[in-house]
C-alpha positions as CSV (number, residue, x, y, z in Angstrom):
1,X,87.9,104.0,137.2
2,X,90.5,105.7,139.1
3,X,92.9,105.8,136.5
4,X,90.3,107.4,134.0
5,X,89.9,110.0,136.5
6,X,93.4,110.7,137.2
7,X,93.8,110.0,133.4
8,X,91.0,112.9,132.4
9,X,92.4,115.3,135.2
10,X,95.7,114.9,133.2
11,X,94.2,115.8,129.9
12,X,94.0,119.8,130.7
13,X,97.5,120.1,132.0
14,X,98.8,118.9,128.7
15,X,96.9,121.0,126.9
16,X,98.6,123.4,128.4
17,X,102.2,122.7,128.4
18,X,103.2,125.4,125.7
19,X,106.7,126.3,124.7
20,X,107.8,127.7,127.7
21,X,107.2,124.0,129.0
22,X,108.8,122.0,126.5
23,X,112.2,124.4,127.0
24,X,111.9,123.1,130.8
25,X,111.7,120.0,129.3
26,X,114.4,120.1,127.5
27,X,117.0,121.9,129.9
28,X,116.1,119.2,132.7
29,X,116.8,116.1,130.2
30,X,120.4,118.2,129.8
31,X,120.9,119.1,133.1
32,X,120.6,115.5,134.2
33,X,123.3,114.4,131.1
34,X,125.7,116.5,131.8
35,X,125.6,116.8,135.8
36,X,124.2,113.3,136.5
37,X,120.5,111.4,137.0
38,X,118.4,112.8,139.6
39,X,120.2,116.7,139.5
40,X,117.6,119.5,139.8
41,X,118.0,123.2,139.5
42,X,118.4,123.7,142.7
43,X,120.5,121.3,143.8
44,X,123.2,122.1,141.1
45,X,123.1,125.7,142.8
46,X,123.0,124.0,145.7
47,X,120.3,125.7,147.1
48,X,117.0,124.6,148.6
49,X,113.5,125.0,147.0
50,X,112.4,127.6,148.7
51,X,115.3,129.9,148.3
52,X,114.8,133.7,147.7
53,X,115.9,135.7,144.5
54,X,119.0,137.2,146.2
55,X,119.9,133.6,147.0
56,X,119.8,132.5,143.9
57,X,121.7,135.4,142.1
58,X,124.5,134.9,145.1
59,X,124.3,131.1,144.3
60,X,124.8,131.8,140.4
61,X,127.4,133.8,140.2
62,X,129.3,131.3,142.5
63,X,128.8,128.4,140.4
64,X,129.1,131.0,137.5
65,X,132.9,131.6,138.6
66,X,133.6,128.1,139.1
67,X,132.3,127.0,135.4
68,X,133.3,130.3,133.4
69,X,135.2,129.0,130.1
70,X,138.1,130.7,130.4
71,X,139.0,129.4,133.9
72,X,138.3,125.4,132.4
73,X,140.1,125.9,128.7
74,X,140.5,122.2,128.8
75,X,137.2,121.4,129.6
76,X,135.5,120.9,126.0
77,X,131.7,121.1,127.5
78,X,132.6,124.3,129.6
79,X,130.7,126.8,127.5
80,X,127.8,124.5,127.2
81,X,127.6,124.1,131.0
82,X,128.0,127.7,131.6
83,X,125.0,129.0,128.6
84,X,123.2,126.2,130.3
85,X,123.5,127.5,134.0
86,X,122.5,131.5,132.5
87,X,118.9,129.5,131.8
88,X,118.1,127.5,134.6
89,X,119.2,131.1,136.8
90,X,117.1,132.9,134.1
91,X,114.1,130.4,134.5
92,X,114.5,130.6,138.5
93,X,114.4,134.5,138.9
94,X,111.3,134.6,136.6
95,X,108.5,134.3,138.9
96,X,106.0,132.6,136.6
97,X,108.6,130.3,135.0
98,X,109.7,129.6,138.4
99,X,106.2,128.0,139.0
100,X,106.1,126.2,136.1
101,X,110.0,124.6,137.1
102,X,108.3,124.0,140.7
103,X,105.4,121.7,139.6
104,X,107.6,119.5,137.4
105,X,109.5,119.7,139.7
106,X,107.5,118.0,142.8
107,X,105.6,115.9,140.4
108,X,108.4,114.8,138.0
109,X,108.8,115.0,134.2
110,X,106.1,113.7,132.1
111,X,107.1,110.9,130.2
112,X,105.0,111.6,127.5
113,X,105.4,115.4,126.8
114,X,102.6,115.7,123.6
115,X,102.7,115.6,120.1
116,X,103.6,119.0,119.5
117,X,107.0,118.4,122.0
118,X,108.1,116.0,119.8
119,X,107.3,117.1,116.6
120,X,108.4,120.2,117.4
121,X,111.7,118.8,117.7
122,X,111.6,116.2,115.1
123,X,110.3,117.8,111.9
124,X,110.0,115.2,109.3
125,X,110.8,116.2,105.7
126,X,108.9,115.5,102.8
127,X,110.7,112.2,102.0
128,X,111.0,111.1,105.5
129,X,106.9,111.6,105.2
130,X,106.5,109.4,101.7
131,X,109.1,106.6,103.3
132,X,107.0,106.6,106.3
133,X,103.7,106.3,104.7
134,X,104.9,103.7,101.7
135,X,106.2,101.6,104.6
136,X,102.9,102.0,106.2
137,X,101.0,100.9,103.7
138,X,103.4,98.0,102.7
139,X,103.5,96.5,105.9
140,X,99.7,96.7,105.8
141,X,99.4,95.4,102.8
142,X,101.7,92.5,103.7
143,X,99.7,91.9,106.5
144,X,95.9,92.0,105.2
145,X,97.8,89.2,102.1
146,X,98.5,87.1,105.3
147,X,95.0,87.4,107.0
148,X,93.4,86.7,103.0
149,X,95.6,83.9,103.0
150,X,94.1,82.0,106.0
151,X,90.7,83.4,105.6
152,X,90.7,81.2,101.8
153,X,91.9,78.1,103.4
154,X,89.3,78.0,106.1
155,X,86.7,78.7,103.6
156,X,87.9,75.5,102.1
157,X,88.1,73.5,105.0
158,X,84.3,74.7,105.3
159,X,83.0,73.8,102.2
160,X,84.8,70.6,102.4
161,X,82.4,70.5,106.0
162,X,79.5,71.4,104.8
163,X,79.6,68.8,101.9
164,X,80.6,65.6,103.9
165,X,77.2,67.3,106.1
166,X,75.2,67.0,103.5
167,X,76.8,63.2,102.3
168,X,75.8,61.9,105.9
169,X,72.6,63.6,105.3
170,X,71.7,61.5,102.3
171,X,73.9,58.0,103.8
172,X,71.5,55.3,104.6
173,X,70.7,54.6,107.8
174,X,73.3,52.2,109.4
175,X,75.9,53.0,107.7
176,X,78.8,55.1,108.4
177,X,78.8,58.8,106.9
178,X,81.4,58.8,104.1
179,X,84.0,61.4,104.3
180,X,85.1,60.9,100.4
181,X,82.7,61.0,97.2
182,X,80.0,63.3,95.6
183,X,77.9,65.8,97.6
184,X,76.1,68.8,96.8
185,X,77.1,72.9,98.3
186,X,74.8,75.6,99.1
187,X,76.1,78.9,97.7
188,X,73.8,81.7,97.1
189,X,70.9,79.7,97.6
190,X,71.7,77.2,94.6
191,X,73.1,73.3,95.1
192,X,76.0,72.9,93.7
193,X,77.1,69.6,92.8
194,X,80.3,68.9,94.2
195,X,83.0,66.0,95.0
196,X,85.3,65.9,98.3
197,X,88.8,64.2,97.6
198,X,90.3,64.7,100.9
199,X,90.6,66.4,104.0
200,X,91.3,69.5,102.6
201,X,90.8,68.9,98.6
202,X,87.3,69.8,97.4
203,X,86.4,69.9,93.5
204,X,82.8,72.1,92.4
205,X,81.4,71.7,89.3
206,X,79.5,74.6,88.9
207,X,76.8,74.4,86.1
208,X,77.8,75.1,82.0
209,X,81.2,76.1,83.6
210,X,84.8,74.3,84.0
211,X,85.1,72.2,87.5
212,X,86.9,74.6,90.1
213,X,89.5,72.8,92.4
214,X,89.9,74.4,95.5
215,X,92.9,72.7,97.6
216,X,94.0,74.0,100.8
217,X,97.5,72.8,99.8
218,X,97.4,75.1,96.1
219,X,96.4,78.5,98.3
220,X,99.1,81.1,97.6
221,X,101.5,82.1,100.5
222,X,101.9,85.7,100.7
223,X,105.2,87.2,99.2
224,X,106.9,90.1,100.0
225,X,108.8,90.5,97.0
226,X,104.6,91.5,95.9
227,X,103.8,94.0,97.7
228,X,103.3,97.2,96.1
229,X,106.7,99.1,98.2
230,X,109.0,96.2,96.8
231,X,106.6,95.3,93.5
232,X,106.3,98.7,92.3
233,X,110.1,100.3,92.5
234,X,110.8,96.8,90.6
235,X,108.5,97.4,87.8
236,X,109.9,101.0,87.2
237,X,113.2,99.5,87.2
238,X,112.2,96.7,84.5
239,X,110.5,99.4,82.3
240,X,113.7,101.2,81.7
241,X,116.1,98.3,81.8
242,X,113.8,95.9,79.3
243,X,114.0,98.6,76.3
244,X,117.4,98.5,76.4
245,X,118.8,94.9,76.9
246,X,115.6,94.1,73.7
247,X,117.5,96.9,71.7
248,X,120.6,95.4,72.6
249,X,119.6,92.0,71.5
250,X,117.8,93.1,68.3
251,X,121.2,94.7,67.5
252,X,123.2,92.0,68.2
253,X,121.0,89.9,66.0
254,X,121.2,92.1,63.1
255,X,124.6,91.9,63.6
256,X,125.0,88.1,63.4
257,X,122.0,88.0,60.2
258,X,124.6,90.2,58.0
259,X,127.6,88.2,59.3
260,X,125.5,85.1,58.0
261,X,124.6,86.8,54.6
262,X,128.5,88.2,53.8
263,X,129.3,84.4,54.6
264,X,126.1,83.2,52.4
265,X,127.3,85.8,49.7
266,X,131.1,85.2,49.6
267,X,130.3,81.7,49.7
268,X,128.3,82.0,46.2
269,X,130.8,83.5,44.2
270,X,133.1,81.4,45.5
271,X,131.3,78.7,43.9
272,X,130.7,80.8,41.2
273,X,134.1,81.5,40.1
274,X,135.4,79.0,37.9
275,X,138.0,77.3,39.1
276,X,141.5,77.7,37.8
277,X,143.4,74.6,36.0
278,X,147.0,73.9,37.5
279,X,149.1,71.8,34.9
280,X,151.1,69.7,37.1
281,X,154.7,69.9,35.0
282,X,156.3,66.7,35.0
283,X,160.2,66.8,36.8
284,X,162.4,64.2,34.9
285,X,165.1,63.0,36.2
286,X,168.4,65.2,37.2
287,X,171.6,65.3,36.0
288,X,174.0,67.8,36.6
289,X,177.5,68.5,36.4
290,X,179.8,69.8,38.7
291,X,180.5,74.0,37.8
292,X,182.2,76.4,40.3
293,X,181.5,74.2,43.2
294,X,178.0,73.4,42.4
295,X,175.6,70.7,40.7
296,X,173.4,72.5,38.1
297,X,170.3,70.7,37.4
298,X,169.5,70.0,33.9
299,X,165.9,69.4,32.9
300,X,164.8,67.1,29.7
């Protein structure tokens, strides 16, 4: 009960927190980067809380000397320490800013600063919205597939219940109650004849329709690969692609059909050309003589 109090005493004073806030916020998260964990304003001036305006204008332009750019040229954070002391000085000579530092500063920086603080610095774009959202609703879908999934078998494992109820019902008396064999369901208020084969197998045979087998073994595990943020993309991506790998193999078949009928074609006037006699000559014997080195061949 405390808490809710504390919790709802909370509520107002984030409500308020406005820009001016969030820009505290922000420069203490720096401040404490830069300078080290557990650095205030006022102990990086090195002055105590309750220090007066002129103390805090003598105790910047100190620090203000020491950090100045040109006096720390190899120092590659030097102009980021120095913009970053003008604020916090800026914030502590401001009265009402001042104040606001002072409570965050006695009661610590919220952890959790509000929407607006981090949206205001983390503006999603309009694709950073639809990934967000199609992941959203993936992972939900995946997850109510999982819940569907044991939801069916345990309706299974119930009918299959119910049925060997109603078999010990009808058993005769001294015998044990059967856990296999014929049985009857009640769903929506009509008996349904039914048969349990197992544990966890249960056939219905509903009336002037086909038996249903219902078997806790057959239920479908869920699959990511089908929900819609993986299913979808992939049936886009199958639209386009099919059309062209079918016109692909419709051309490729054409191709091969008239490669067939040239072949068919050339092969039927091949047969169709008569075919040419060769008169085999008949070689006699050889005789020659012997004329300018050679042997002349003399045919009969």
């Amino acid at each position: 009960m405390m808490t809710f109090f504390m919790l709802t005493a909370l509520v107002p004073r984030v409500k308020a927190w406005d820009q001016a806030d969030f820009e505290i916020f922000d420069l203490v998260d720096e401040l404490e980067k830069s300078e080290g964990k557990g650095v205030t304003f006022y102990s990086w001036l090195d002055i105590p809380a309750t220090a007066t305006a002129p103390e805090i204008g003598k105790a910047y332009r100190k620090l203000s000397f020491q950090l100045h750019p040109d006096k720390n040229k190899q120092d590659v954070k030097a102009k980021e320490r120095f913009a970053r002391l003008g604020k916090v000085a800026a914030i502590l000579r401001n009265s009402a800013s001042r104040e606001r530092y002072n409570f965050f500063y006695k009661n610590g920086v919220p952890r959790w600063r509000g929407t607006g603080y981090y949206y205001a610095r983390f503006r999603p774009g309009l694709t950073t919205v639809i990934v967000f959202l199609a992941c959203l609703v993936g992972g939900m879908q995946y997850l109510a597939s999982w819940i569907n999934y044991y939801l069916e078998k345990r309706r299974i494992l119930h009918f299959v219940e119910d049925a060997r109820l109603a078999m010990a019902l009808r058993a005769p008396k001294g015998h044990g109650a059967p856990t296999v064999g014929r049985s009857f369901l009640e769903i929506q208020q009509n008996m349904v004849r039914c048969e349990v084969i197992s544990d966890e197998y249960l056939i219905v045979y509903p009336e002037q329709a086909d038996p249903i087998h219902l078997n806790v073994e057959w239920v479908e595990k869920p699959n990511f690969n089908n929900v819609y943020l993986v299913r979808w993309p992939k049936s886009l991506y199958e639209k386009f692609t099919q059309p062209k790998v079918k016109a692909e193999k419709e051309d490729t078949e054409e191709e091969e059909e008239e490669e067939v009928q040239v072949d068919q074609k050339g092969t039927e006037v091949a047969t169709a050309l008569p075919k040419k006699k060769v008169k085999k000559r008949e070689i006699g014997t050889v005789e020659g003589t012997k004329v300018g080195g050679r042997r002349r061949a003399v045919r009969k």
